[in-house]
PDB file of N, CA, C and O in Angstrom:
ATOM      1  N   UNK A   1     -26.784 -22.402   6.812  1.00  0.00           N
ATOM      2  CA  UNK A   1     -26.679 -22.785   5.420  1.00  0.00           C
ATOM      3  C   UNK A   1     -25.710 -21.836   4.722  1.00  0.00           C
ATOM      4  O   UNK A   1     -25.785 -20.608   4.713  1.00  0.00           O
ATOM      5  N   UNK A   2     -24.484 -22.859   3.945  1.00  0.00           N
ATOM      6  CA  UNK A   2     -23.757 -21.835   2.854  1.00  0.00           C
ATOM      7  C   UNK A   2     -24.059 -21.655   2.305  1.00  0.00           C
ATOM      8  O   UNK A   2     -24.528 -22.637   1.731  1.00  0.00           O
ATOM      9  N   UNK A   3     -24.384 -19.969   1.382  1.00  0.00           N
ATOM     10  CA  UNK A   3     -24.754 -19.752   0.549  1.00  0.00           C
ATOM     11  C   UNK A   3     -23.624 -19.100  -0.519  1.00  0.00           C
ATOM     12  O   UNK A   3     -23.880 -18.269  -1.390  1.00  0.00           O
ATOM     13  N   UNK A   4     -22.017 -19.821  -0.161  1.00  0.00           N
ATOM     14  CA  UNK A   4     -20.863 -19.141  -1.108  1.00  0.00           C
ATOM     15  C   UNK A   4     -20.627 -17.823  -0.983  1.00  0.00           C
ATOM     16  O   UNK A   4     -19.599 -17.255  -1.352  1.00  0.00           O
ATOM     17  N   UNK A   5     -21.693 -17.254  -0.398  1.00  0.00           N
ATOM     18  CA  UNK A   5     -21.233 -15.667  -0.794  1.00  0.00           C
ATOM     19  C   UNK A   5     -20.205 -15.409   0.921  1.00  0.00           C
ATOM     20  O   UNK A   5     -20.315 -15.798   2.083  1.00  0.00           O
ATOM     21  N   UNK A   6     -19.101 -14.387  -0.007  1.00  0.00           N
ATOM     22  CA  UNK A   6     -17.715 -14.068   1.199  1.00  0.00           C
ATOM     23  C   UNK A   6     -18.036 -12.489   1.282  1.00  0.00           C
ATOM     24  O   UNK A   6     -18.346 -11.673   0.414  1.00  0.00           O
ATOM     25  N   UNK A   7     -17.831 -12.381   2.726  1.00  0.00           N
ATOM     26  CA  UNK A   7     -17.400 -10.778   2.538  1.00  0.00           C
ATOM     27  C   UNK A   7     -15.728 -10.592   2.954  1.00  0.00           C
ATOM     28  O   UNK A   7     -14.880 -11.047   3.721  1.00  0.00           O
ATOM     29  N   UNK A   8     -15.936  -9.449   1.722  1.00  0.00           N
ATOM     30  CA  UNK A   8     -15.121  -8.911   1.004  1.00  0.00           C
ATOM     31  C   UNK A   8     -14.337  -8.056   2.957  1.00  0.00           C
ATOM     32  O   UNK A   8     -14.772  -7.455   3.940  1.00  0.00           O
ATOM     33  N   UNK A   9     -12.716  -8.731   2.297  1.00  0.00           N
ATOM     34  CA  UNK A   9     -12.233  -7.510   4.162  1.00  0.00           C
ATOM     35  C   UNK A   9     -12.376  -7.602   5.037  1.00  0.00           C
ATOM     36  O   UNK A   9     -12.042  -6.737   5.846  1.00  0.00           O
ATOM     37  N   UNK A  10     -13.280  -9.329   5.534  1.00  0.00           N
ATOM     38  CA  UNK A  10     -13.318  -9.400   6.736  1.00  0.00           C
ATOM     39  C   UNK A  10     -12.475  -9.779   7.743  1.00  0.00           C
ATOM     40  O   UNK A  10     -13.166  -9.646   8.754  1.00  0.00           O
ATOM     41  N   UNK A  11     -11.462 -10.147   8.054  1.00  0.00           N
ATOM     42  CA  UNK A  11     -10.416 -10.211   8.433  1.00  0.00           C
ATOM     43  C   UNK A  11      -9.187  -9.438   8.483  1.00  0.00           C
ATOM     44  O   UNK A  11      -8.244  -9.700   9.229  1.00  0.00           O
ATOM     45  N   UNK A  12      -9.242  -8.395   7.589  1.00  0.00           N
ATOM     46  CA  UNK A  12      -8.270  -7.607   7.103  1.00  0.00           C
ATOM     47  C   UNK A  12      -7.883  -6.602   8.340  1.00  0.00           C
ATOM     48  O   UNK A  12      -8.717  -5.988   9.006  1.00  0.00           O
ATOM     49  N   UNK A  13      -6.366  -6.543   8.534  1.00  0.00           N
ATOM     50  CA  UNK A  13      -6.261  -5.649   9.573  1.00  0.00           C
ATOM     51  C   UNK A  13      -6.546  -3.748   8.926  1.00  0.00           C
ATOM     52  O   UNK A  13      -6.960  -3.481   7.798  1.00  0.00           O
ATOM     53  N   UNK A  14      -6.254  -2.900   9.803  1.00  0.00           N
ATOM     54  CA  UNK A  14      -6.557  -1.941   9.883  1.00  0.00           C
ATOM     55  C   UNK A  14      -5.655  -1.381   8.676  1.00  0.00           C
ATOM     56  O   UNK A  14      -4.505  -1.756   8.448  1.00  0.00           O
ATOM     57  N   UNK A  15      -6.307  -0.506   8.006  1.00  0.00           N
ATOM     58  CA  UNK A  15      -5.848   0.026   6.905  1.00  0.00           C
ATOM     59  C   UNK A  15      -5.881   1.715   6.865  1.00  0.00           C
ATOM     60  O   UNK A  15      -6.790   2.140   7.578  1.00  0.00           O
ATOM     61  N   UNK A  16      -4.877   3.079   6.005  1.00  0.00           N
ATOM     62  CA  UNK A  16      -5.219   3.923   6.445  1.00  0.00           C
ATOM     63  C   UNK A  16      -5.404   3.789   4.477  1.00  0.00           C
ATOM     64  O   UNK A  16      -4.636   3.090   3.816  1.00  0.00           O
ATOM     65  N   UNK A  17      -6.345   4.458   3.967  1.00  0.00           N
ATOM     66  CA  UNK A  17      -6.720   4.863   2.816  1.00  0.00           C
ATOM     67  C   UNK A  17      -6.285   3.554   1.587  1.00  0.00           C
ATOM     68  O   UNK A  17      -5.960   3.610   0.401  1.00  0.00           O
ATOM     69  N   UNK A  18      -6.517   2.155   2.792  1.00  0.00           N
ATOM     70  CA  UNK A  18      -6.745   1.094   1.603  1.00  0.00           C
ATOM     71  C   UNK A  18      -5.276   0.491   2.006  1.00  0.00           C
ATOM     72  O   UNK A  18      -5.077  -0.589   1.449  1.00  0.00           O
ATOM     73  N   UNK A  19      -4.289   0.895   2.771  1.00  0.00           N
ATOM     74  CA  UNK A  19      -2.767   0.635   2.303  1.00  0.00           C
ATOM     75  C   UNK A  19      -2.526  -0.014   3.726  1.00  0.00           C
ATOM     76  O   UNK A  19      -3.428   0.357   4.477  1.00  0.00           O
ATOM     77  N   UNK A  20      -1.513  -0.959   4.443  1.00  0.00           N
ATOM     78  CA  UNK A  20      -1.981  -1.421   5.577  1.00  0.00           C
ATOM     79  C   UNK A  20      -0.442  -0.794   5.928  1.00  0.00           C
ATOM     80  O   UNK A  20       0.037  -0.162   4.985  1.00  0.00           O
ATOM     81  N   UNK A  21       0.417  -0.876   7.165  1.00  0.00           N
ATOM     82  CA  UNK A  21       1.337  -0.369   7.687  1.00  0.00           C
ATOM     83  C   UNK A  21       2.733  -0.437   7.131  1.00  0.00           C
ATOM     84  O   UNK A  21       3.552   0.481   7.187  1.00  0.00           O
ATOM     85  N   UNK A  22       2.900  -1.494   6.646  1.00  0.00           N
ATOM     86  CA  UNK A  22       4.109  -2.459   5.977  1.00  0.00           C
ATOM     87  C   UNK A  22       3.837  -1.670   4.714  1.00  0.00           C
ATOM     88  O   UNK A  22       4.563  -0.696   4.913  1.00  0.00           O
ATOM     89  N   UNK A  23       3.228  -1.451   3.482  1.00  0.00           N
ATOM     90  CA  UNK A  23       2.909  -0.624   2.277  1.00  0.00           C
ATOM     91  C   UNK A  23       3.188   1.163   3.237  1.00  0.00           C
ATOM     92  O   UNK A  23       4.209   1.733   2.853  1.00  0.00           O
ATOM     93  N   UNK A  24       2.720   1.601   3.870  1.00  0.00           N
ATOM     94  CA  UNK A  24       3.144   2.913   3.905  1.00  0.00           C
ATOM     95  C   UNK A  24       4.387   3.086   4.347  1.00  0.00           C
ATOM     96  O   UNK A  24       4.927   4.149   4.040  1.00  0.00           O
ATOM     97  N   UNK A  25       5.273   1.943   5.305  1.00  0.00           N
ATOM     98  CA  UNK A  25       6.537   2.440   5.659  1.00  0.00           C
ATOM     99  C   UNK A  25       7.552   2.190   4.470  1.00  0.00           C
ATOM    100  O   UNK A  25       8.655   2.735   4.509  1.00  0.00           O
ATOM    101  N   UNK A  26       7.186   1.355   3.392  1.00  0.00           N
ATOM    102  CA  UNK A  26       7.869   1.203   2.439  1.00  0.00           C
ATOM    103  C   UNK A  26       7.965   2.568   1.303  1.00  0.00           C
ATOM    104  O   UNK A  26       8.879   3.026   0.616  1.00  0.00           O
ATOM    105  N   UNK A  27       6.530   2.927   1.511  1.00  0.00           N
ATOM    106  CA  UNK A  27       6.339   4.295   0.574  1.00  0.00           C
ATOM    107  C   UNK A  27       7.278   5.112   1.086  1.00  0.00           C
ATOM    108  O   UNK A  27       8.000   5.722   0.298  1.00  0.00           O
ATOM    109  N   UNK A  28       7.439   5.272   2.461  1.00  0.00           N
ATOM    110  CA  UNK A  28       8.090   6.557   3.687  1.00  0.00           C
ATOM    111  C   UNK A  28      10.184   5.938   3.130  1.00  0.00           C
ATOM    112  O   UNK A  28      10.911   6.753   2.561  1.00  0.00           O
ATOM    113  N   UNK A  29      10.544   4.908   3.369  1.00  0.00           N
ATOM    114  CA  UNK A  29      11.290   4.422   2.761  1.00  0.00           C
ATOM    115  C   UNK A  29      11.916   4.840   1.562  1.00  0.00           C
ATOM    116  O   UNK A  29      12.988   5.438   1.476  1.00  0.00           O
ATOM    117  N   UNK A  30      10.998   4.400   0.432  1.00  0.00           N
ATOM    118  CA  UNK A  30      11.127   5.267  -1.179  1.00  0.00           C
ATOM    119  C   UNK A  30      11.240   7.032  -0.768  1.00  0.00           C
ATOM    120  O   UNK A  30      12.210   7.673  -1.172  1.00  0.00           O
ATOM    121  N   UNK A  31      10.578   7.434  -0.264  1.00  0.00           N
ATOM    122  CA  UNK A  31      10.389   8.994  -0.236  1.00  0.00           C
ATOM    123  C   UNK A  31      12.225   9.339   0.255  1.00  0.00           C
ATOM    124  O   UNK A  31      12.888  10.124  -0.423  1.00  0.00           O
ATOM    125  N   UNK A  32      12.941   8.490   1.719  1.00  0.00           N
ATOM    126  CA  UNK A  32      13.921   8.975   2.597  1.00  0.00           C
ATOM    127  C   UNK A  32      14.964   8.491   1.245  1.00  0.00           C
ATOM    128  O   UNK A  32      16.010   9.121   1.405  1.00  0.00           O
ATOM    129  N   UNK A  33      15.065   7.677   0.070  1.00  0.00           N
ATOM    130  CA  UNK A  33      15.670   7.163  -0.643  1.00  0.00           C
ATOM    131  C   UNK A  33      16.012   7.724  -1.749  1.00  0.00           C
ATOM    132  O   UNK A  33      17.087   7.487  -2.301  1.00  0.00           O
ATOM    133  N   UNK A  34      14.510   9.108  -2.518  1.00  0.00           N
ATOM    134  CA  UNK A  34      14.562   9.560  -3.591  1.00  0.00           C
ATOM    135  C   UNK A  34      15.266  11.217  -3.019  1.00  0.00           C
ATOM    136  O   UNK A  34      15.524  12.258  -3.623  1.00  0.00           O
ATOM    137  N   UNK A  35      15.387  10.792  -1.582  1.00  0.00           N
ATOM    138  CA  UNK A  35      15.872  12.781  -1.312  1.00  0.00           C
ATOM    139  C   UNK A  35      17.087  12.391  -1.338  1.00  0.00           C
ATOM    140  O   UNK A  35      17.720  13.375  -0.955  1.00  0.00           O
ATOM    141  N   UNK A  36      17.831  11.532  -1.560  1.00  0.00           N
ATOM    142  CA  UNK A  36      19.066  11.630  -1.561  1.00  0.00           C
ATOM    143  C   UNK A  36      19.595  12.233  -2.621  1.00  0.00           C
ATOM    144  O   UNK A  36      20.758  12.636  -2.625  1.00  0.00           O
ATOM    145  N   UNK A  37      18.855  12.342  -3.534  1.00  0.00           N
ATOM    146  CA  UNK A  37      19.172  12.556  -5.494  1.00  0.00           C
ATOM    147  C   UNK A  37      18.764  14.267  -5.785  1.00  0.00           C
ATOM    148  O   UNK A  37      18.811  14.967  -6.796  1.00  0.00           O
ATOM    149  N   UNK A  38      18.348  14.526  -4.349  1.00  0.00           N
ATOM    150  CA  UNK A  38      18.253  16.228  -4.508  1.00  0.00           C
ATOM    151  C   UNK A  38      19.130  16.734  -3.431  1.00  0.00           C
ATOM    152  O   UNK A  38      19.342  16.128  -2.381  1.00  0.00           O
ATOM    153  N   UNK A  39      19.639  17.916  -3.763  1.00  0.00           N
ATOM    154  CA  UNK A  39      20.434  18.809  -3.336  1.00  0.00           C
ATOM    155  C   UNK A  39      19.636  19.248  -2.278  1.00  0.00           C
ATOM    156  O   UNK A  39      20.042  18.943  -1.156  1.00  0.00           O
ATOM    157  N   UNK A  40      18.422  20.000  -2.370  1.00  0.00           N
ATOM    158  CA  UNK A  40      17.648  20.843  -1.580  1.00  0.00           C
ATOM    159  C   UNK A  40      16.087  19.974  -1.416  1.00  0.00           C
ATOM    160  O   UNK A  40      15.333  19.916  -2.388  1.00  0.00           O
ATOM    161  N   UNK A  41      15.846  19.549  -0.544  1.00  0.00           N
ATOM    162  CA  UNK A  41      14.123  18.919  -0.193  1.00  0.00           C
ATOM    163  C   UNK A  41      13.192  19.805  -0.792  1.00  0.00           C
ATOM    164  O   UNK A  41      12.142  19.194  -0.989  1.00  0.00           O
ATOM    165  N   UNK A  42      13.094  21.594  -1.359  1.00  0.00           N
ATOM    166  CA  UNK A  42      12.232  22.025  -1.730  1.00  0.00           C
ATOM    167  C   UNK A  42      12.075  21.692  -2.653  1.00  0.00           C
ATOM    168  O   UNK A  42      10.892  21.579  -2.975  1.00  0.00           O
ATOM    169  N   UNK A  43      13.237  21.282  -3.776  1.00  0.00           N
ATOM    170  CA  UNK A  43      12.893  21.110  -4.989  1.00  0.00           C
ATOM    171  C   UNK A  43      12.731  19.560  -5.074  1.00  0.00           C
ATOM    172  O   UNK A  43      12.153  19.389  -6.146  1.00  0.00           O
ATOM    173  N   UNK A  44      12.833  18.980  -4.798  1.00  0.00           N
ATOM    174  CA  UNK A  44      12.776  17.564  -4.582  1.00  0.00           C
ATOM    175  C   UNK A  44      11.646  16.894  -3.577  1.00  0.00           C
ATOM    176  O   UNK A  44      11.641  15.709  -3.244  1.00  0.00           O
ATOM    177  N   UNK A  45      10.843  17.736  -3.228  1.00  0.00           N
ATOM    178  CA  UNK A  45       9.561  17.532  -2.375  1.00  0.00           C
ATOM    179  C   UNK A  45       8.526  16.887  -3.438  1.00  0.00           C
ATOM    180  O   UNK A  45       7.940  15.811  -3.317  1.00  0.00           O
ATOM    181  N   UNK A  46       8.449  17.744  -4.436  1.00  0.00           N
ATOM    182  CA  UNK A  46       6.718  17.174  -5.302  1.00  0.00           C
ATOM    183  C   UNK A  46       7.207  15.771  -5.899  1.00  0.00           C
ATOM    184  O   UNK A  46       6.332  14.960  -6.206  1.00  0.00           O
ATOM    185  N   UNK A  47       8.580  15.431  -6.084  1.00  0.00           N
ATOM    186  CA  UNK A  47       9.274  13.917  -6.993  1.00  0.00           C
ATOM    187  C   UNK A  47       9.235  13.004  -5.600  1.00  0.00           C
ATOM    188  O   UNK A  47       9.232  11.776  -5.678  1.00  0.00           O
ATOM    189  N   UNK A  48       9.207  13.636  -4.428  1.00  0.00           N
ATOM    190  CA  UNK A  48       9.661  12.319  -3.485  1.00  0.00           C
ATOM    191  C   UNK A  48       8.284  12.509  -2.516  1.00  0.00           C
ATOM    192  O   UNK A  48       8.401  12.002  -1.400  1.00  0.00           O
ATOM    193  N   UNK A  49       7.304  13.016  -2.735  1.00  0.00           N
ATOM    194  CA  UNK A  49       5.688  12.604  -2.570  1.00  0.00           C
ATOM    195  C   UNK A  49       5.209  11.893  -2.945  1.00  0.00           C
ATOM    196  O   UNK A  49       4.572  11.034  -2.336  1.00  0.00           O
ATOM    197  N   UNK A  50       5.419  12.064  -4.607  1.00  0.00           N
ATOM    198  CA  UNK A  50       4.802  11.197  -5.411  1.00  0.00           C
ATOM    199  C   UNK A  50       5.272  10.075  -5.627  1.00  0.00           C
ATOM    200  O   UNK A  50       4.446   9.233  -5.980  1.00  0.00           O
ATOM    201  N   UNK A  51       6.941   9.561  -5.489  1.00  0.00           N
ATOM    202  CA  UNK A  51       7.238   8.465  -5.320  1.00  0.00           C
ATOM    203  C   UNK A  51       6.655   7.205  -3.988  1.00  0.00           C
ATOM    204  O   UNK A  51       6.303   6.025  -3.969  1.00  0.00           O
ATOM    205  N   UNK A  52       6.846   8.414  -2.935  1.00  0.00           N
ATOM    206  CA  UNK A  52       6.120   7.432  -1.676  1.00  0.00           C
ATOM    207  C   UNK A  52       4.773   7.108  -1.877  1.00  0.00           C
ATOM    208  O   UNK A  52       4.451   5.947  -1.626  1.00  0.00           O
ATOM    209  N   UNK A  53       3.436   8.327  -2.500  1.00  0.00           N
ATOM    210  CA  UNK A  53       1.839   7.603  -2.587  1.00  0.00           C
ATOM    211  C   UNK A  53       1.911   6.940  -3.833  1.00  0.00           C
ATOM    212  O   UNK A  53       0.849   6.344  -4.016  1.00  0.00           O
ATOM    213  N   UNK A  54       2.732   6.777  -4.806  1.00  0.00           N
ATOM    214  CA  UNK A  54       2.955   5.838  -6.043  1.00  0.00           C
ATOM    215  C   UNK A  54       2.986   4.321  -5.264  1.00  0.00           C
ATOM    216  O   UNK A  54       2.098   3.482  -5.116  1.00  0.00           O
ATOM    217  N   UNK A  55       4.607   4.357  -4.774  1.00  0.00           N
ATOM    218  CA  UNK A  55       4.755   3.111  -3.997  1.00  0.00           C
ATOM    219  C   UNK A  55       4.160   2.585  -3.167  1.00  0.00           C
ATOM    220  O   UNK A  55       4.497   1.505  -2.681  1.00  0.00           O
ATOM    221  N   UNK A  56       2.946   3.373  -2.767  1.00  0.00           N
ATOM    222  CA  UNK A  56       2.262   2.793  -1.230  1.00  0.00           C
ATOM    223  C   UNK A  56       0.699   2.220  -2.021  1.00  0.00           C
ATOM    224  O   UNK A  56      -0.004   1.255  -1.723  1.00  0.00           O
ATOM    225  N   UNK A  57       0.517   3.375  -3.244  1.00  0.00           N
ATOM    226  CA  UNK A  57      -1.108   2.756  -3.716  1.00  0.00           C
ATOM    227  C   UNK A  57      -0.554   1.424  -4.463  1.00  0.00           C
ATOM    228  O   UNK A  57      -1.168   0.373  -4.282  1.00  0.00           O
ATOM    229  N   UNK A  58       0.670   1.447  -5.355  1.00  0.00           N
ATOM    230  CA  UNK A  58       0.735   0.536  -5.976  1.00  0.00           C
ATOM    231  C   UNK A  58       0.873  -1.505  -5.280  1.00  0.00           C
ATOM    232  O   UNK A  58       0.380  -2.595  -5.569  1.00  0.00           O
ATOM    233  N   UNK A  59       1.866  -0.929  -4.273  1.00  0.00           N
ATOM    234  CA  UNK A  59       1.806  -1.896  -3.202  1.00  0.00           C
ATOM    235  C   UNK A  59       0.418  -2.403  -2.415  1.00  0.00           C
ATOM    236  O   UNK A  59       0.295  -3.519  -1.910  1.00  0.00           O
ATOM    237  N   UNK A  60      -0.470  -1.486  -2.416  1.00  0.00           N
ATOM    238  CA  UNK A  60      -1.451  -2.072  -1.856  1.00  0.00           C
ATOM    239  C   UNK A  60      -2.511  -2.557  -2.914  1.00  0.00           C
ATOM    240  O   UNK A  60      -3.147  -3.596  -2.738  1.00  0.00           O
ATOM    241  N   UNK A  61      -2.675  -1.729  -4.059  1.00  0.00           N
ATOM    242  CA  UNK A  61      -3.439  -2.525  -5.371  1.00  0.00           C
ATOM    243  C   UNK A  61      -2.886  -3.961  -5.419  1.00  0.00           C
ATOM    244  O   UNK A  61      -3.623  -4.932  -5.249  1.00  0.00           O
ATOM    245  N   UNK A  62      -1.606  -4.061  -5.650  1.00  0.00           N
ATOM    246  CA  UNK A  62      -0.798  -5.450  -5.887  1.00  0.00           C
ATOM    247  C   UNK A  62      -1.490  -6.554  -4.598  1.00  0.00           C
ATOM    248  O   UNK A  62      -1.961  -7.679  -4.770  1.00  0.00           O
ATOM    249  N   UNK A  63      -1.374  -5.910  -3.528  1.00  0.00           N
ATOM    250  CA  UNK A  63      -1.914  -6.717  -2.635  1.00  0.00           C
ATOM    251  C   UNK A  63      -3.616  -7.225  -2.439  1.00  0.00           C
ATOM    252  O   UNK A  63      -4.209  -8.210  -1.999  1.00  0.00           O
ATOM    253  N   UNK A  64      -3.907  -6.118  -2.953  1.00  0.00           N
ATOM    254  CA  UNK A  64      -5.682  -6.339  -3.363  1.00  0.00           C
ATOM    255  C   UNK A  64      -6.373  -7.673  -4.605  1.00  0.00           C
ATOM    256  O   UNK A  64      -7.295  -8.486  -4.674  1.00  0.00           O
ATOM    257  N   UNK A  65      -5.431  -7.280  -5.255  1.00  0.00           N
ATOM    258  CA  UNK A  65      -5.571  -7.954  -6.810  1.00  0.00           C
ATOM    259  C   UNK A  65      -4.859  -9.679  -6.401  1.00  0.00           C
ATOM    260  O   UNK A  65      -5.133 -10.634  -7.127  1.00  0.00           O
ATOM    261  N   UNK A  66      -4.417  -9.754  -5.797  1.00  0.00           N
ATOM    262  CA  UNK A  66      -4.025 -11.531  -5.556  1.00  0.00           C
ATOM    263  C   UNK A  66      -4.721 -11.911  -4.040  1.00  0.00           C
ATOM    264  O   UNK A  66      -4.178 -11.732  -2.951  1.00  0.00           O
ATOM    265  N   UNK A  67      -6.274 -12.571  -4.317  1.00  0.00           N
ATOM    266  CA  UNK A  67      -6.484 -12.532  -2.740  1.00  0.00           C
ATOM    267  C   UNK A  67      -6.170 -13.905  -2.449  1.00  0.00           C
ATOM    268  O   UNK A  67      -5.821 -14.653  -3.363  1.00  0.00           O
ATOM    269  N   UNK A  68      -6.265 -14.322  -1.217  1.00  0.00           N
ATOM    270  CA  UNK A  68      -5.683 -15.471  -0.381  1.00  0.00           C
ATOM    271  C   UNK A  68      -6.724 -15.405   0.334  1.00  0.00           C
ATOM    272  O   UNK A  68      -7.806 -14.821   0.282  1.00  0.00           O
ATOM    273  N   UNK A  69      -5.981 -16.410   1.304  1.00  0.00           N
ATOM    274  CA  UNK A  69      -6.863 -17.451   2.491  1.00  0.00           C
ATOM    275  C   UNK A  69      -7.321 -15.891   3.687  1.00  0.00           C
ATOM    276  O   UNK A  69      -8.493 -15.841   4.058  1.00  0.00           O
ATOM    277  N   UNK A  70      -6.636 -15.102   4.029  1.00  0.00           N
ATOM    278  CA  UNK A  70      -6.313 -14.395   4.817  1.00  0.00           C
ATOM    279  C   UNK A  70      -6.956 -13.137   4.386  1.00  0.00           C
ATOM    280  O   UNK A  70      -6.907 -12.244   5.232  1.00  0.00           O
ATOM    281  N   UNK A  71      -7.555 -12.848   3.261  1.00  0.00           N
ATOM    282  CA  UNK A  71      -8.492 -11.924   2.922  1.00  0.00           C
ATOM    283  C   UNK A  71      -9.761 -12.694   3.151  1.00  0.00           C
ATOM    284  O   UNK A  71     -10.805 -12.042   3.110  1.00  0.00           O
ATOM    285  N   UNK A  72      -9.836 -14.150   3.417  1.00  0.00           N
ATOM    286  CA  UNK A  72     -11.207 -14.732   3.845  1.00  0.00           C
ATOM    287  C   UNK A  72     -11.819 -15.226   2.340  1.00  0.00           C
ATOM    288  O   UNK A  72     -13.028 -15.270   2.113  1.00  0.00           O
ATOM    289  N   UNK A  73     -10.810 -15.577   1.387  1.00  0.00           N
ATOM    290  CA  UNK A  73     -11.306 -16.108   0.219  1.00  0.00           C
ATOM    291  C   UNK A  73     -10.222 -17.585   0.176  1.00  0.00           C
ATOM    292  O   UNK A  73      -9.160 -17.689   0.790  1.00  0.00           O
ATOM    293  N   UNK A  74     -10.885 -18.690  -0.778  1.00  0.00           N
ATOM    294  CA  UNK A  74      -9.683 -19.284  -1.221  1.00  0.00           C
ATOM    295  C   UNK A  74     -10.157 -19.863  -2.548  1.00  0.00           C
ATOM    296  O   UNK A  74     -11.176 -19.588  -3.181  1.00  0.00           O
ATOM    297  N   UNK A  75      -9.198 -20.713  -2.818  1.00  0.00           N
ATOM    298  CA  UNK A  75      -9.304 -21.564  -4.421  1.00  0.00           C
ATOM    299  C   UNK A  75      -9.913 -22.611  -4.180  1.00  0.00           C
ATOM    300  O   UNK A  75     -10.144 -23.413  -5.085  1.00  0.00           O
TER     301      UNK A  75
END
C-alpha cells in the first residue's frame, strides 16, 4: 500500500559534504581560474578557497532546491 510518503536521497549518487563530483570539480575549476588574478598563491589562497566552497555549496543547494524524477520525487 502507497502511502505518498518519498524518501528523501534515495537514489542519489555518492556525495562528499552534500556536493556530488561534477559540483566539486567545478568549485576546483573556479579556484585554478581565480589564481590567475594573483601574483603569489599566498596571498590569493583565502579569495580562491572561498571562491571554490562558495561555488561548490552554491551549486549543490541549486541542485537540492529543484528536485526531479531522479531524486525519487516527481510532479
Amino acid at each position: 500500500m502507497d502511502d505518498g510518503e518519498v524518501l528523501q536521497g534515495l537514489n542519489e549518487n555518492w556525495t562528499f559534504m552534500g556536493a556530488n563530483m561534477f559540483e566539486w570539480c567545478s568549485g576546483f575549476m573556479v579556484f585554478v581560474i581565480v589564481s590567475i588574478f594573483f601574483a603569489s598563491p599566498a596571498r590569493g589562497m583565502p579569495y580562491m578557497l572561498a571562491a571554490c566552497i562558495l561555488t561548490t555549496a552554491t551549486l549543490a543547494s541549486l541542485r537540492m532546491s529543484y528536485p526531479d524524477e531522479e531524486r525519487g520525487m516527481r510532479n
